[in-house]
N, C-alpha and C positions, 0 to 999 in steps of 0.2 A: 428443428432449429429454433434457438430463442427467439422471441422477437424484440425489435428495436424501438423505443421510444427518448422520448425527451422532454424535461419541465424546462424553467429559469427560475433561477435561484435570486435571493431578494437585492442582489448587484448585478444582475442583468445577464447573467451568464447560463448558457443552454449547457445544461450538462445530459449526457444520453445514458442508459439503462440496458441490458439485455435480461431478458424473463422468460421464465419458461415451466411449467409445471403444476404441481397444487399437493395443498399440502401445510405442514407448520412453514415458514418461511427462515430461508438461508439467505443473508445478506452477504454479498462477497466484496470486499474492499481489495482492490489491487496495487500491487507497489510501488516502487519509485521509479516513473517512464512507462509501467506499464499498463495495460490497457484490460477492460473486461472478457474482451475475446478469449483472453489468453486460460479464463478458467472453460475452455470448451468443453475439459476431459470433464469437468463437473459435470454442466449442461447435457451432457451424455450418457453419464452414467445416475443423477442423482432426481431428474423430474419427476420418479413414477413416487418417489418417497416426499419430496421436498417442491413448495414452490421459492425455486431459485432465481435471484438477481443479483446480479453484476452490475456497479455503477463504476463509470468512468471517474476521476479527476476530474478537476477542471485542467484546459490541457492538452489531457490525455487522451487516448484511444478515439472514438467518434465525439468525444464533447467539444464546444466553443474554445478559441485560445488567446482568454483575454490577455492583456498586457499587468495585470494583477492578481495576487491573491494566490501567490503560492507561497503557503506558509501553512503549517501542520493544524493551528489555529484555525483556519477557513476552511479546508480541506472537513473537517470534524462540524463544521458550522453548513456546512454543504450538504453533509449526510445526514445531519438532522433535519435541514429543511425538508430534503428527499426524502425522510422518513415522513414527517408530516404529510406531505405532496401524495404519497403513493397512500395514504393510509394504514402503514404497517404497525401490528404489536405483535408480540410475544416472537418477538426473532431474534435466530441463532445468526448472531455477528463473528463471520469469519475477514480477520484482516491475514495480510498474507504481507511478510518482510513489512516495508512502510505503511502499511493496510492496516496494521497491527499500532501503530503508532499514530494513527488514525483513531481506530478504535480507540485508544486510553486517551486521545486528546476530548474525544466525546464522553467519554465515564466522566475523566476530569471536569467536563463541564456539564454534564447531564446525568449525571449517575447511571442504573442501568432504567432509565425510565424507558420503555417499551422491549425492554431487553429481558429474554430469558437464558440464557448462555452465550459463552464465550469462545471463541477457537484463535489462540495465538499459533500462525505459522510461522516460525523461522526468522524473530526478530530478537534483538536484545532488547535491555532496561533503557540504556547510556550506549550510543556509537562515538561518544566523545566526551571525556571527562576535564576536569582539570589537574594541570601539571603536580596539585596539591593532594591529586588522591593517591592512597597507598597501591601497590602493583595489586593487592591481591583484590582491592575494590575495583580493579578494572577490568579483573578477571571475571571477578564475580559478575559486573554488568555487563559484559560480554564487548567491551571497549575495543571495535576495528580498528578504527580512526583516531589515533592519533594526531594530535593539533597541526603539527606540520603537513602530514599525509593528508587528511579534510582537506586543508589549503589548498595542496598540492592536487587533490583530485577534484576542486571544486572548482578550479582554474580549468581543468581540460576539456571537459564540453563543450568550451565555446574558442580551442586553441584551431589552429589551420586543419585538424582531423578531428574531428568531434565522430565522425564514422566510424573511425580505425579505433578511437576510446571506448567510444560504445558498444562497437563488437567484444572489444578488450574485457569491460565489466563483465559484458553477456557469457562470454566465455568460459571466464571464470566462476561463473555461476552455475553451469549447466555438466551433468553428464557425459560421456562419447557415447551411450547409447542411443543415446537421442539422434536421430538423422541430419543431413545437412542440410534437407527442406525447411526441417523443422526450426532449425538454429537459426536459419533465413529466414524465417517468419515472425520469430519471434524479435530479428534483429531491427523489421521493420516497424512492427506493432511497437516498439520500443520509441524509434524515430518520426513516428508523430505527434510525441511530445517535443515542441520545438528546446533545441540544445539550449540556451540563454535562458530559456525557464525551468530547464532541466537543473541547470547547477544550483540557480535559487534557491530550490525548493532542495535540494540534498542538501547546502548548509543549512537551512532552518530544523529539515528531518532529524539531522547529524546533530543536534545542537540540543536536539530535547533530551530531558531525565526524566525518567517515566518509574524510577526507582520507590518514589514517596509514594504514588499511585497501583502499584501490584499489591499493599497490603491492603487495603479497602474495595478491592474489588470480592464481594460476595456470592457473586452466582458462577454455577457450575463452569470450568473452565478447559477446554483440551489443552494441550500445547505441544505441540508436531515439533520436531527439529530431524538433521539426521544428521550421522560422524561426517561425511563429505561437506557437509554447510560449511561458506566464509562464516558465518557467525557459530559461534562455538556454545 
């Protein structure tokens, strides 16, 4: 089992970590609402090769839940501190969906300084353009979110079922192979991110262009997707 720690970051917020392993180092950045636990099947299958960590949001999963600082900006400002903090170099940065958007808000501000590759799971350029771009540029960025739709989904979080929406995302995100335990678990580990900070942080996610940033990125990169993904 990994084990659990925690720093504070330079606004006072206890953010938590899970680790487990030895090895070159795997940073795992988790997405939006969700939490470190949730790469377990990592943590099980990838210690004997990799030393692995999982850092929470701020937020998220077991970290602090300040009343600030959810914006893609801080989030990336966070993970560099925790990079500092734990003393890590030459590690493999995997962000996963918003994880991912993460990671380029930290190239954007840090280039790869202690980074040796890159792993994009499952995210697009742009989840929201403007009305001005041609359809095939929205294609191209993999544009879900449409202006009204954002609005519309960034309003439900905190409407009378923020539960019933939440399963709703999850749902649609996930497999039928996957068990009902499973879908419950993940629905919870979701729901520790309070809703009202939840939506914040999806408009700010949803808002970024990370389009001008994928040509200057220079170190070795994977990039996971599958045909069943919302992002295309």
């Amino acid at each position: 089992m990994p084990e659990h720690s925690s720093f504070k970051t330079s606004d006072g917020v206890e953010l938590a970590w899970l680790e487990s392993g030895s090895g070159p180092t795997l940073l795992m950045l988790p997405g939006w609402s969700q939490s470190a636990a949730m790469f377990r099947e990592q943590f099980a299958g990838l210690p004997d090769r990799f030393l692995c960590i999982a850092l929470d949001h701020r937020g998220h999963g077991g970290s602090e839940r300040p009343d600030h600082g959810y914006r893609i900006s801080r989030l990336a400002c966070d993970v560099r501190e925790f990079i500092k903090f734990r003393g890590l170099r030459d590690i493999t940065m995997l962000g996963h969906s918003m994880g991912a958007s993460v990671m380029w808000g930290y190239w954007d501000s840090y280039g790869g300084d202690r980074l040796t590759r890159l792993v994009i799971d499952d995210e697009p350029s742009a989840l929201t353009l403007k009305g001005t771009e041609s359809e095939q540029a929205a294609t191209d960025a993999g544009d879900i979110f449409p202006w009204t739709t954002l609005v519309e989904t960034c309003d439900r979080p905190i409407t009378p079922d923020p539960i019933g929406f939440t399963r709703g995302m999850i749902e649609n995100m996930l497999r039928d192979q996957l068990s009902t335990d499973v879908h419950e678990w993940i629905l919870a580990e979701n729901l520790k991110f309070p809703r009202k900070h939840a939506a914040t942080l999806l408009f700010n996610h949803s808002l970024q262009d990370w389009r001008d940033v994928m040509p200057r990125i220079d170190l070795p990169t994977l990039i996971i997707t599958g045909k069943a993904s919302v992002v295309p």
